[in-house]
Backbone as numpy.savetxt, mean C-alpha at the origin, in Angstrom:
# Nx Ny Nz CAx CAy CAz Cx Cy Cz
7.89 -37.91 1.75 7.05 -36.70 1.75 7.92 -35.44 1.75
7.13 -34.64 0.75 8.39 -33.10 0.68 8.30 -32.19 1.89
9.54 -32.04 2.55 8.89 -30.99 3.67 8.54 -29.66 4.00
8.12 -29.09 5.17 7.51 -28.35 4.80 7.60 -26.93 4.18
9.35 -26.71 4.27 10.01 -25.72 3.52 9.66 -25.70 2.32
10.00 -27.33 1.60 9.59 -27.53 0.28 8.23 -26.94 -0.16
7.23 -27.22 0.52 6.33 -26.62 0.27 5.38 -25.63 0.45
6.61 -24.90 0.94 6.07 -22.95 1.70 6.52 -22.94 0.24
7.13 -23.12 -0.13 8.16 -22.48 -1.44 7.41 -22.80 -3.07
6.67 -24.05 -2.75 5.86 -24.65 -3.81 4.47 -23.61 -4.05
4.37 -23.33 -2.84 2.99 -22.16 -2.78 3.80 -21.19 -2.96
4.63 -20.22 -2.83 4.96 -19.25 -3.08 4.98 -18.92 -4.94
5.62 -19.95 -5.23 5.77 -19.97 -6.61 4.11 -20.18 -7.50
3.41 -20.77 -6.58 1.56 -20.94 -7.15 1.52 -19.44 -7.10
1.71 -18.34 -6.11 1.23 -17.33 -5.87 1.26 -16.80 -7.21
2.71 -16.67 -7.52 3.44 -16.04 -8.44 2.44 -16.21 -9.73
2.55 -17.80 -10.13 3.16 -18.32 -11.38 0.86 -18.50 -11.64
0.11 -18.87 -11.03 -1.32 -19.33 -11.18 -2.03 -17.87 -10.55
-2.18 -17.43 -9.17 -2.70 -16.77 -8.93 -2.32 -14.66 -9.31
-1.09 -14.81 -9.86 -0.79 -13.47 -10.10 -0.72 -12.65 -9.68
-0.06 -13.01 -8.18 0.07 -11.81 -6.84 1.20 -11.32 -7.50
1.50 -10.09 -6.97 2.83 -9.36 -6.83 3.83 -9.51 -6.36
4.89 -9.23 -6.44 6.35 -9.58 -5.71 6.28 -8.99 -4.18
5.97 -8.09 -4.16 5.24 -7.38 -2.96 4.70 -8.47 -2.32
3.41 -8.95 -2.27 2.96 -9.78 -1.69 3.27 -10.75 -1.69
3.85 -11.62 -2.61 4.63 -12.64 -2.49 6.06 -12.87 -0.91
6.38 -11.56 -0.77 7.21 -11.55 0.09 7.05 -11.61 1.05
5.63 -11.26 1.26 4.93 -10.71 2.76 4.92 -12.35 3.15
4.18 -12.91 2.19 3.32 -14.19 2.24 4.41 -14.80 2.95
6.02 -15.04 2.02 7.43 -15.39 2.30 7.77 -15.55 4.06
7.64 -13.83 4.22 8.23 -13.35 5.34 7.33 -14.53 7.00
5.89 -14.21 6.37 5.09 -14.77 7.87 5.13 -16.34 7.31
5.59 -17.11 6.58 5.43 -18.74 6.40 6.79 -19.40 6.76
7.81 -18.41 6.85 9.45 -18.96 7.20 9.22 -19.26 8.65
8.66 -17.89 9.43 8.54 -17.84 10.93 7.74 -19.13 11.57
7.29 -19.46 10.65 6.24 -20.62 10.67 6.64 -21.35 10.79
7.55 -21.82 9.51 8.53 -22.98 9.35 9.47 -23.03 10.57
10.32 -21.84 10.88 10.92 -22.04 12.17 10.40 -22.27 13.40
9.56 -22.05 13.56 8.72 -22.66 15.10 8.26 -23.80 15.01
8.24 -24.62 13.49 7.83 -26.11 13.47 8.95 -26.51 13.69
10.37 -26.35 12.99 11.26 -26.84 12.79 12.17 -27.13 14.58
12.43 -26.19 15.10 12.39 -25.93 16.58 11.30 -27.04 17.71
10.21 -27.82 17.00 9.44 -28.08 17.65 9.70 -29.86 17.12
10.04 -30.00 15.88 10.35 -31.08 14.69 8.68 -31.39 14.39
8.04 -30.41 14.11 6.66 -30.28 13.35 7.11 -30.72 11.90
6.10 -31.20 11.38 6.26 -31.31 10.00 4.37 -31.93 9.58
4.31 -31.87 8.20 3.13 -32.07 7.91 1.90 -32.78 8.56
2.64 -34.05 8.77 2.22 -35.40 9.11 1.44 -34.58 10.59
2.33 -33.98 11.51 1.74 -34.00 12.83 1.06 -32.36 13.64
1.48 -31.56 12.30 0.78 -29.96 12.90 -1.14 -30.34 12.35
-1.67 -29.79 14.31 -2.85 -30.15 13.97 -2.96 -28.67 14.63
-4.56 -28.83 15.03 -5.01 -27.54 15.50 -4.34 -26.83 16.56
-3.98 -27.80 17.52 -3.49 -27.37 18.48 -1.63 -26.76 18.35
-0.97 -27.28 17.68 0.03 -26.99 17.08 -0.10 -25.30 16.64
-1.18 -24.97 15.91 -1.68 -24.04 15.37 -1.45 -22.68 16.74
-2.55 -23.13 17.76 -2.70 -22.71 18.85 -1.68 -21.91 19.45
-0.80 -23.15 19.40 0.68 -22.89 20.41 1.76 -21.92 19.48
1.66 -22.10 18.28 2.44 -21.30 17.24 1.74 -19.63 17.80
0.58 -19.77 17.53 -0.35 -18.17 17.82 -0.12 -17.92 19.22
0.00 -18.38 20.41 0.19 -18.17 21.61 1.81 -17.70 21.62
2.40 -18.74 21.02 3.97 -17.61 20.77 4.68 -16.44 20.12
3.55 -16.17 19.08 3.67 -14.70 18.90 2.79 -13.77 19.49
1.93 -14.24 20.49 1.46 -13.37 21.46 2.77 -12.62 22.53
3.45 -14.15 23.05 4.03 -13.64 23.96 5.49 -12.71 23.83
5.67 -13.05 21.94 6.51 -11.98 21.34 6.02 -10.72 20.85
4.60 -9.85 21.69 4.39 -8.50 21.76 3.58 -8.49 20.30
3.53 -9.50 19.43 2.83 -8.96 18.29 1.41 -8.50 18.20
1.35 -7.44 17.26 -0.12 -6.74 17.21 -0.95 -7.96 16.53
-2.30 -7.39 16.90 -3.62 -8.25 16.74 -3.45 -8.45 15.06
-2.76 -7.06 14.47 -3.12 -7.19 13.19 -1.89 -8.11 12.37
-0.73 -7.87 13.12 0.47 -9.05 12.53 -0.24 -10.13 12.59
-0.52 -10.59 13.30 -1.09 -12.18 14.43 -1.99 -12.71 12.99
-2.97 -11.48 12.73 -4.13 -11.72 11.65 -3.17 -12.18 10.20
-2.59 -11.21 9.91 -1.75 -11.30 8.70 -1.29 -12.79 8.62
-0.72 -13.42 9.69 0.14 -14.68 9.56 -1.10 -15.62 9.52
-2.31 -15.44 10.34 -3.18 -16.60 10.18 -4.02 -16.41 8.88
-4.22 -15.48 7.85 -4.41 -15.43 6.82 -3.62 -16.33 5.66
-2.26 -15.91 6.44 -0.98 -16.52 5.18 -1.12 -18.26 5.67
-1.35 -18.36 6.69 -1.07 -19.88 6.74 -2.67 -20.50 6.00
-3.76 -19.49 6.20 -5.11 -20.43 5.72 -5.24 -20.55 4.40
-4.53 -19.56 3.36 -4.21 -20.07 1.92 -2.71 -21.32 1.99
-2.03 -21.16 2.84 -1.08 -21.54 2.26 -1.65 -23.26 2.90
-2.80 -23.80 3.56 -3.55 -24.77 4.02 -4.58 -25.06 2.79
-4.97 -24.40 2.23 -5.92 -23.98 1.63 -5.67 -24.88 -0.08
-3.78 -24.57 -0.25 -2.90 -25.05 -1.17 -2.86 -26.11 -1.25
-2.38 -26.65 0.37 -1.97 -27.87 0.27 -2.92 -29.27 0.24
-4.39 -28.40 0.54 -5.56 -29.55 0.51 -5.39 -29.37 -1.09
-5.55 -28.70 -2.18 -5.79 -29.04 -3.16 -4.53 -29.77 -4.07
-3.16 -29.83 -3.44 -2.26 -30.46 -3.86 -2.38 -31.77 -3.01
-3.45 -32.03 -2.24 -3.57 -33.28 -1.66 -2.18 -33.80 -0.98
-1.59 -32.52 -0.37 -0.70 -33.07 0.82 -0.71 -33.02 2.40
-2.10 -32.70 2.63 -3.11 -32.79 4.03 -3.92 -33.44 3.74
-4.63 -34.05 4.90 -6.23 -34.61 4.60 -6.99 -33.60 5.38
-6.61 -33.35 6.61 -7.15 -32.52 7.09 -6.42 -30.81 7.18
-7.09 -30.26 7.86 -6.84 -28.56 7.64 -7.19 -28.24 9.22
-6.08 -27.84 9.86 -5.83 -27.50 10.91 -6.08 -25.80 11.07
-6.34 -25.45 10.38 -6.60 -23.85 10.09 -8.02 -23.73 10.06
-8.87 -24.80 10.01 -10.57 -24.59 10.27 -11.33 -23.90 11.25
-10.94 -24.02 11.95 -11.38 -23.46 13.62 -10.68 -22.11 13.81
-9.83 -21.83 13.21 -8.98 -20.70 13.87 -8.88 -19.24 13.70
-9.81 -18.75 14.23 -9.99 -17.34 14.85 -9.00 -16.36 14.41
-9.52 -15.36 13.31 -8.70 -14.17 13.04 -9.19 -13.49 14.48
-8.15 -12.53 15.30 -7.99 -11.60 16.57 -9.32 -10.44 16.30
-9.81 -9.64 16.76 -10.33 -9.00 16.31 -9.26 -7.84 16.81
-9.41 -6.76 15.18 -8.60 -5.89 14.82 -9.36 -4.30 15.47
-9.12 -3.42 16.27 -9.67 -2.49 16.60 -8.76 -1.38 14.94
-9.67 -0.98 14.24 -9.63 -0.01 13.03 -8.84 1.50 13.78
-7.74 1.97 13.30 -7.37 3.07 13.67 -7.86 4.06 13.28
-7.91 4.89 12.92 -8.30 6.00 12.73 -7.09 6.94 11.83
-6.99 6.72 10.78 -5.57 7.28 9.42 -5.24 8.72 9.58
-4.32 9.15 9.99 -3.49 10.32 10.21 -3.80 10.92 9.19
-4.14 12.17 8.81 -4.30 12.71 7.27 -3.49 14.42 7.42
-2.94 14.93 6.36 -2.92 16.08 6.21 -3.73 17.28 6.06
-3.76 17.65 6.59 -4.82 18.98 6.24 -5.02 19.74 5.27
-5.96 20.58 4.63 -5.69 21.26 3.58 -5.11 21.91 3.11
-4.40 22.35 4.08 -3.25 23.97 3.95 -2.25 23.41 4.26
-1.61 22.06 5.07 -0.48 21.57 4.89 -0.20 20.96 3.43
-1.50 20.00 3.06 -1.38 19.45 1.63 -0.52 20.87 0.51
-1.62 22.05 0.85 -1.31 22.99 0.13 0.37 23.93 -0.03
1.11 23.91 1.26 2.13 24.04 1.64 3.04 23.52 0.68
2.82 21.70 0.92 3.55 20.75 0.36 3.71 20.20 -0.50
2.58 21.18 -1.75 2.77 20.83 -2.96 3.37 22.11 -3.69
3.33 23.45 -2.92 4.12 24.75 -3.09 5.56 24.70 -3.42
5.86 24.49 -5.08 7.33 23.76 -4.87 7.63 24.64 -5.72
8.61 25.27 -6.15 8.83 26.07 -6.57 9.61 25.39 -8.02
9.59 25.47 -9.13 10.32 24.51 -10.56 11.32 25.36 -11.06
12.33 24.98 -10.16 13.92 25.58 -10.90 14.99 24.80 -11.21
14.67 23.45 -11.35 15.72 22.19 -11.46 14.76 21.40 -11.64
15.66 20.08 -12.33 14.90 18.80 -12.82 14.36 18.17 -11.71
14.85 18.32 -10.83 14.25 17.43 -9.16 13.21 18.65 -8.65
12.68 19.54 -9.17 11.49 20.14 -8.57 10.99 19.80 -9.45
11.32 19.46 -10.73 9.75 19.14 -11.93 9.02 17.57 -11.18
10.29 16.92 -11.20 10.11 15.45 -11.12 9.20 15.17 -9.52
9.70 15.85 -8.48 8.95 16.25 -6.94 7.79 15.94 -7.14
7.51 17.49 -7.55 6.20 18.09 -7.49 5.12 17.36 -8.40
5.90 16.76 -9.68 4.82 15.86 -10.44 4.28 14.34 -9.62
5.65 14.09 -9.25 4.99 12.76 -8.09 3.68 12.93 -6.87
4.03 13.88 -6.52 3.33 14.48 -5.08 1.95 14.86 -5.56
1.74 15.92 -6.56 0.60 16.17 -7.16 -0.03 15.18 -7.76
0.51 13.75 -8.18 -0.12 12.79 -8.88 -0.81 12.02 -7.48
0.47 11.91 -6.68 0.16 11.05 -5.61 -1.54 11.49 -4.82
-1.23 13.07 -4.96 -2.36 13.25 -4.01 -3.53 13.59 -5.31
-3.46 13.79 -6.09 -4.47 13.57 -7.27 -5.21 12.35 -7.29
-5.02 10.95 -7.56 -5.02 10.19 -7.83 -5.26 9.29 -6.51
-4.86 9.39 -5.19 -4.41 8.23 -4.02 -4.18 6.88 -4.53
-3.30 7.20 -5.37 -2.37 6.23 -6.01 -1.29 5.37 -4.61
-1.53 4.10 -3.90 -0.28 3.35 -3.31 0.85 3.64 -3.80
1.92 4.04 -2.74 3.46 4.87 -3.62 3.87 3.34 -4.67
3.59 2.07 -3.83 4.17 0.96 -5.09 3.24 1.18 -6.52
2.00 2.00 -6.34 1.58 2.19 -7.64 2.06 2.97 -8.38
2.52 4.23 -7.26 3.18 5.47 -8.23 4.70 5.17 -9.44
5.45 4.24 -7.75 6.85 4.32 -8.75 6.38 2.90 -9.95
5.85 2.70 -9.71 5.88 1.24 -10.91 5.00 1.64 -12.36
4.33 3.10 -12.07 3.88 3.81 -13.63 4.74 3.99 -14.25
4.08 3.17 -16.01 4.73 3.14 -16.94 4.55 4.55 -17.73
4.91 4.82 -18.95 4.73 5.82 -19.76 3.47 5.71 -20.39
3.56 3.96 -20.99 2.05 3.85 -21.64 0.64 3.60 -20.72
1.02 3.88 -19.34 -0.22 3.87 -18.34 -0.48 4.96 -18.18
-0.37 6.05 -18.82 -0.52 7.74 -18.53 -1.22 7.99 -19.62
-2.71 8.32 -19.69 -3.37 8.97 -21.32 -3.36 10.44 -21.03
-1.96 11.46 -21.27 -2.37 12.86 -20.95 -3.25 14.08 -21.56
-3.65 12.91 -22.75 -4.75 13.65 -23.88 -6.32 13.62 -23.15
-6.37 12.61 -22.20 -7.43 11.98 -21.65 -7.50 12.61 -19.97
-6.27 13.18 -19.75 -6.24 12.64 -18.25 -6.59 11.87 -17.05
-6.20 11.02 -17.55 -6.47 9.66 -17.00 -5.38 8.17 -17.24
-5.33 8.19 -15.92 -4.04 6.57 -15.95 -4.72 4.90 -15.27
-4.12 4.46 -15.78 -3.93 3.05 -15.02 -3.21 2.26 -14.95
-3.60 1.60 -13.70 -2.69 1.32 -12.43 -2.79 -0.45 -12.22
-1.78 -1.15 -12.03 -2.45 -2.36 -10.86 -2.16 -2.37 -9.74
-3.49 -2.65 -8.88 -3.71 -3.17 -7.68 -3.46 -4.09 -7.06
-3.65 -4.09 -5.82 -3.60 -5.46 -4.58 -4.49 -6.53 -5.58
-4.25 -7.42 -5.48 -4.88 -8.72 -6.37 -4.29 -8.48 -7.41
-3.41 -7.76 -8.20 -3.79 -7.60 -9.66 -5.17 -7.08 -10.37
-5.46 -6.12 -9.65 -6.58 -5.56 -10.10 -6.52 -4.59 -10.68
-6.90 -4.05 -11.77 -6.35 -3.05 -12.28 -7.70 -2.02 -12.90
-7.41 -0.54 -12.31 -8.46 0.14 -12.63 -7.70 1.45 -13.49
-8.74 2.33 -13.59 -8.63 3.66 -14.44 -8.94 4.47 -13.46
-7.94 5.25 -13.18 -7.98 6.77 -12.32 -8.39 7.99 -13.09
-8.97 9.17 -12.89 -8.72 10.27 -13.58 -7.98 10.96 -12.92
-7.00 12.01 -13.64 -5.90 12.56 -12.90 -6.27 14.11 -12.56
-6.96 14.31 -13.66 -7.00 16.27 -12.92 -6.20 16.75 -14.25
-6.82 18.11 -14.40 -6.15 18.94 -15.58 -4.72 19.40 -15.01
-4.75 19.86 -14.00 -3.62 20.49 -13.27 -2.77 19.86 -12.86
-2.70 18.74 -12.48 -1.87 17.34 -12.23 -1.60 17.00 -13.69
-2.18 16.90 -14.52 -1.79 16.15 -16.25 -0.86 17.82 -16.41
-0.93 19.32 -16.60 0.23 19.87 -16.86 1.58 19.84 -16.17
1.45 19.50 -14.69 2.65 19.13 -13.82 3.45 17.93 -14.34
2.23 17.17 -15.14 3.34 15.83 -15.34 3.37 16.18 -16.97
3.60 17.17 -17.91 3.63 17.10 -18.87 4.69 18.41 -18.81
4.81 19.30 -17.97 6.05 19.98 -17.88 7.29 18.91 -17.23
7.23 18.11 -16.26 8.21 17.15 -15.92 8.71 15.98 -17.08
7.41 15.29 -18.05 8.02 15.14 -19.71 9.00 16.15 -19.87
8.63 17.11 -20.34 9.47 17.91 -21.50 10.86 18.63 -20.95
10.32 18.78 -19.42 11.83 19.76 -19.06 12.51 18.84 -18.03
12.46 18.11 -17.49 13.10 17.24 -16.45 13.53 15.38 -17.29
12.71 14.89 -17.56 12.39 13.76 -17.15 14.13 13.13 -18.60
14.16 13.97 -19.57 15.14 13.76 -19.87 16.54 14.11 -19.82
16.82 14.93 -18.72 17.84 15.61 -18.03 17.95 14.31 -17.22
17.10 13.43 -16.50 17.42 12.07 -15.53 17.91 11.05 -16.59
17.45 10.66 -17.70 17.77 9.92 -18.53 18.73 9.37 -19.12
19.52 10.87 -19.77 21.00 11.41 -19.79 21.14 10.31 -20.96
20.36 9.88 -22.24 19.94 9.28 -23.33 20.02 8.00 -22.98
19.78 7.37 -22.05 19.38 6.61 -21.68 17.82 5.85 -21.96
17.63 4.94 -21.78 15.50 4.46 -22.10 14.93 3.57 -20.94
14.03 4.51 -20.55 13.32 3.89 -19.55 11.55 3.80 -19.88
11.02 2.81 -19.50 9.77 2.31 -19.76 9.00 3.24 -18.55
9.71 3.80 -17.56 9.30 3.76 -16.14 8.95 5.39 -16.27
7.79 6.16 -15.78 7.24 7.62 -16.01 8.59 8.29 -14.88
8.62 7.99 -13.42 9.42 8.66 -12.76 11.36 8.46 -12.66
12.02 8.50 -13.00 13.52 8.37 -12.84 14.12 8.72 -11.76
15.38 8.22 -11.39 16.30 8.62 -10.39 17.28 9.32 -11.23
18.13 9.99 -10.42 19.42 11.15 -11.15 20.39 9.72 -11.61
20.17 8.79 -11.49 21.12 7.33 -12.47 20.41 7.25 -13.38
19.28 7.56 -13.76 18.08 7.16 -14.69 17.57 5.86 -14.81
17.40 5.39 -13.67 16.51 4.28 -13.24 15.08 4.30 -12.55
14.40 3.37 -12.62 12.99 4.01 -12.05 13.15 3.68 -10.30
12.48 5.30 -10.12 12.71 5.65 -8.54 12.05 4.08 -7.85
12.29 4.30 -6.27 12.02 3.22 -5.35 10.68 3.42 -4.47
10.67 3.25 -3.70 9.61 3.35 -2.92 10.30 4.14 -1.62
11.41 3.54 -1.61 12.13 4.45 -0.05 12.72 5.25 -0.84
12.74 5.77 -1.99 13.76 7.19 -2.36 12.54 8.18 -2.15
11.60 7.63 -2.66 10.23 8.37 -2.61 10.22 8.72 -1.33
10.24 8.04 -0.48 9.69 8.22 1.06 10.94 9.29 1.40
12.09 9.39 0.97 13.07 10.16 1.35 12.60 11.95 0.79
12.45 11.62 -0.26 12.41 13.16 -1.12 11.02 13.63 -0.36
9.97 12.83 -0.29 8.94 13.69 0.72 9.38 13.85 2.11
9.94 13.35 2.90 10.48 13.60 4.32 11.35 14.89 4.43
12.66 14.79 3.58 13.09 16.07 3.08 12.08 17.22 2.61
10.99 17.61 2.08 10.40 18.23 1.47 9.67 18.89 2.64
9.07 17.95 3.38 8.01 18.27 4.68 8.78 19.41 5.81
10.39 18.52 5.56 10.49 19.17 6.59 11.48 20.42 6.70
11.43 20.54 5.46 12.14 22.04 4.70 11.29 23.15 4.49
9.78 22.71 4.43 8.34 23.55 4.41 7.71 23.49 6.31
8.66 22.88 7.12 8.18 23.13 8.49 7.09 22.29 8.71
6.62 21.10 8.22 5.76 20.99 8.18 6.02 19.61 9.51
5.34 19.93 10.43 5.56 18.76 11.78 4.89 18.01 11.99
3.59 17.83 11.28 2.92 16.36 11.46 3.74 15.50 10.63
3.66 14.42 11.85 4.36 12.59 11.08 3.77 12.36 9.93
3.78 11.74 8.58 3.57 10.94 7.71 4.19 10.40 6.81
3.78 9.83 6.03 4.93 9.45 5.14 3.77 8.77 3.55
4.40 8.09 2.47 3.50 8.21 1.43 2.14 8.08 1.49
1.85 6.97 2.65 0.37 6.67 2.57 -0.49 7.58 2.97
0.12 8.43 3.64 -0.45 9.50 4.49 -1.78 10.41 3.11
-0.79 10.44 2.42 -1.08 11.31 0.73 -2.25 11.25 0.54
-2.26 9.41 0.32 -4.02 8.78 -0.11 -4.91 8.37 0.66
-4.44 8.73 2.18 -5.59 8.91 3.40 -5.92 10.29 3.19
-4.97 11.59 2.99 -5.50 12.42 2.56 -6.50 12.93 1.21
-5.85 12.51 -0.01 -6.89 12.32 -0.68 -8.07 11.63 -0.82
-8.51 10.87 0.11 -9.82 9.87 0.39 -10.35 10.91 1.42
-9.83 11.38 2.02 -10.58 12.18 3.44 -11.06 13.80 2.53
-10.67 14.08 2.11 -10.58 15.26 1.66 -11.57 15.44 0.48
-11.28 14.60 -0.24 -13.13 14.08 -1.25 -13.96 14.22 -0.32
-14.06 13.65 0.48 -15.43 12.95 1.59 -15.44 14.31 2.12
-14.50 14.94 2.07 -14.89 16.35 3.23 -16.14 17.38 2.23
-15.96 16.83 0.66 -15.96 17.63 -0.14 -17.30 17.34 -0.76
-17.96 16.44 -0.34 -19.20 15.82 -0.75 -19.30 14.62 -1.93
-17.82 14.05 -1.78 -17.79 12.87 -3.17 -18.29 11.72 -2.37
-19.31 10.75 -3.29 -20.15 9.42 -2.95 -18.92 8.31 -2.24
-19.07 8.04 -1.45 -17.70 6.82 -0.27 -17.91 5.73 -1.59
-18.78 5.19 -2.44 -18.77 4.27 -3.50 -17.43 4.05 -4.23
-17.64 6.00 -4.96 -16.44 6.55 -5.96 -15.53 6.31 -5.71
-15.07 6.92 -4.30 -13.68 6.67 -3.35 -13.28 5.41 -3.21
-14.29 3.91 -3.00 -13.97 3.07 -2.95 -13.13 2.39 -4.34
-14.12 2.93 -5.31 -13.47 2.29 -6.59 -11.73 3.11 -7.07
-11.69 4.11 -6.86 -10.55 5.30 -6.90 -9.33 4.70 -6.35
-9.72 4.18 -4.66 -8.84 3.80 -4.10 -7.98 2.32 -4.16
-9.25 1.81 -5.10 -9.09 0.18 -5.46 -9.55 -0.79 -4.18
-10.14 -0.44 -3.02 -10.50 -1.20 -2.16 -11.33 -2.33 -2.38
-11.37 -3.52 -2.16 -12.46 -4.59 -2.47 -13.58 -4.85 -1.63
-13.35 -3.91 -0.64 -14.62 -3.74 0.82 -14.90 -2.49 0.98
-15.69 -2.02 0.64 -16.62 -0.69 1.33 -15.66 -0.75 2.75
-16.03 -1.38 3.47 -15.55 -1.40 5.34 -14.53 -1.11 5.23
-13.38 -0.92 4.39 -12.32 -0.43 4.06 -11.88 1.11 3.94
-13.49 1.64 3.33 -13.18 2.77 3.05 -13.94 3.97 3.65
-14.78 3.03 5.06 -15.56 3.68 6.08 -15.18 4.39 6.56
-13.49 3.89 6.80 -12.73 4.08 8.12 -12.57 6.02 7.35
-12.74 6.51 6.54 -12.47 7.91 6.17 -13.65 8.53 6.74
-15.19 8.20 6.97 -16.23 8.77 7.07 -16.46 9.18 8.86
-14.75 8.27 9.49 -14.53 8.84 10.83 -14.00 10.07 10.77
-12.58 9.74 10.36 -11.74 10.94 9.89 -12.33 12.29 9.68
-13.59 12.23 8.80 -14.22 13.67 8.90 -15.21 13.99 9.71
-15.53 13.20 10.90 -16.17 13.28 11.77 -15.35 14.19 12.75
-13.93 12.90 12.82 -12.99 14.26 13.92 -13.02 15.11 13.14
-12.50 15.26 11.98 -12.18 17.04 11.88 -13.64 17.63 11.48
-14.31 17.25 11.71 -16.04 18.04 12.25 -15.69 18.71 13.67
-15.14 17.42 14.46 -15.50 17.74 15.99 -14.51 19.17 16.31
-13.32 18.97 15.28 -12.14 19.56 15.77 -12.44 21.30 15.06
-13.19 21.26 13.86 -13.63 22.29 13.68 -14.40 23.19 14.50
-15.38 22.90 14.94 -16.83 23.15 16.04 -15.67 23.49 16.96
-15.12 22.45 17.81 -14.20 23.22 18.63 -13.82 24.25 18.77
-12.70 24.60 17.72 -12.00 25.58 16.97 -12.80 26.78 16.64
-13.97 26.87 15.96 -14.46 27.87 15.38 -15.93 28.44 15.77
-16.84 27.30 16.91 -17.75 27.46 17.37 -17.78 28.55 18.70
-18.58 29.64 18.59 -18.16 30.85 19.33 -18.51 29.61 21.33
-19.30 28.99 21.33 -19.50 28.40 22.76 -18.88 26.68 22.38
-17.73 26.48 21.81 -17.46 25.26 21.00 -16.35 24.92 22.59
């Protein structure tokens, strides 16, 4: 019988190769099924003998290693497909993952920028190829609430600037049509013409955003050039990319757009996903009234 490394690795490659997850997720999947493997391996678990209770004692030990309700969830997700696999490769009979209780997750409440910080932080002034290239990311980002892995992974031919309008893939491989905004499509059509081939340096890239090597930017260079940016404009609330498209989801909703629209915009596959914004403008209801109510 193959063990069970062999076949964390056999599903990883199903992910890939049948179901059409992302490398992204593929890794995640990676990351919580090794930890797995090592607490069987430590225990000399292997197919034949992880039952429910096995299960149990695995989840009771990343309790007592401080993990959040929502890690805890993540790993018992990854193990109920990766159970899920192995019944249909007929290398279980049974499924020890039947009984077993996702934590319940208390929903946070998403940090967002405000309007006049948003506004601050898109105030960029275009005197170099790295303010065209900035300001076109940032304005797309918050145009669009594009995931930054959506932003840096836009191609050239996913941009219609005749149309204004791009597309993107999503979590699942899902792939929708954004509209971008007139004013966002000239930001990224001055960053074409006056920047984007100054990064290039005649070089060819498939990829809309570049690095000064002329490679397509990262996800942490991204996270760098906005951190720098925030905090050169003074700007002292914490965030970082996601912050962008909690702001652009909150900021519709402030604005009277249908939570439906937003759902499809954002690519969410659950409404309950995209509730969690219809708090967000509740506080800054409460925080307004506060603020501006003469007996508030």
């Amino acid at each position: 019988m193959d063990s069970l490394l062999t076949n964390i690795n056999k599903y990883l490659d199903y992910l890939i190769i049948d179901k059409k997850y992302s490398i992204n997720t593929k890794k995640s999947y990676e990351f919580d099924l090794i930890i797995f493997n090592n607490f069987c391996e430590e225990r000399n678990l292997n197919l034949n003998n992880i039952n429910e209770n096995s299960i149990k004692e695995y989840l009771k030990n990343l309790k007592q290693q401080k993990l959040s309700n929502k890690s805890i969830s993540r790993k018992i997700s990854a193990l109920r497909g990766f159970y899920k696999f192995l019944l249909i490769e007929k290398k279980v009979i049974d499924n020890p993952m039947e009984y077993i209780e996702i934590p319940k997750i208390n929903k946070t409440i998403p940090s967002v920028l405000s309007k006049e910080e948003v506004e601050i932080l898109l105030n960029i002034d275009l005197n170099d190829k790295f303010s065209y290239r900035n300001k076109a990311m940032i304005e797309l980002m918050y145009a669009t609430g594009l995931r930054v892995s959506e932003l840096v992974n836009l191609k050239l031919n996913d941009v219609d600037l005749q149309m204004s309008t791009l597309k993107t893939m999503g979590k699942g491989n899902k792939e929708r049509q954004l509209p971008i905004g007139e004013y966002a499509t000239s930001i990224i059509i001055l960053y074409l013409h006056k920047a984007r081939p100054l990064f290039l340096k005649h070089k060819h890239s498939e990829y809309l955003f570049i690095t000064n090597q002329g490679t397509k930017m990262t996800r942490e260079q991204f996270y760098k050039i906005l951190h720098v940016i925030a905090k050169k404009k003074g700007i002292t609330t914490a965030f970082s990319p996601h912050t962008l498209r909690h702001s652009f989801a909150s900021h519709l909703l402030d604005n009277g757009a249908d939570l439906r629209s937003i759902q499809e915009m954002l690519g969410h596959s659950n409404i309950s996903s995209t509730q969690i914004y219809t708090h967000v403008s509740k506080e800054s209801l409460k925080r307004d009234y506060n603020n501006y109510h003469p007996h508030g």
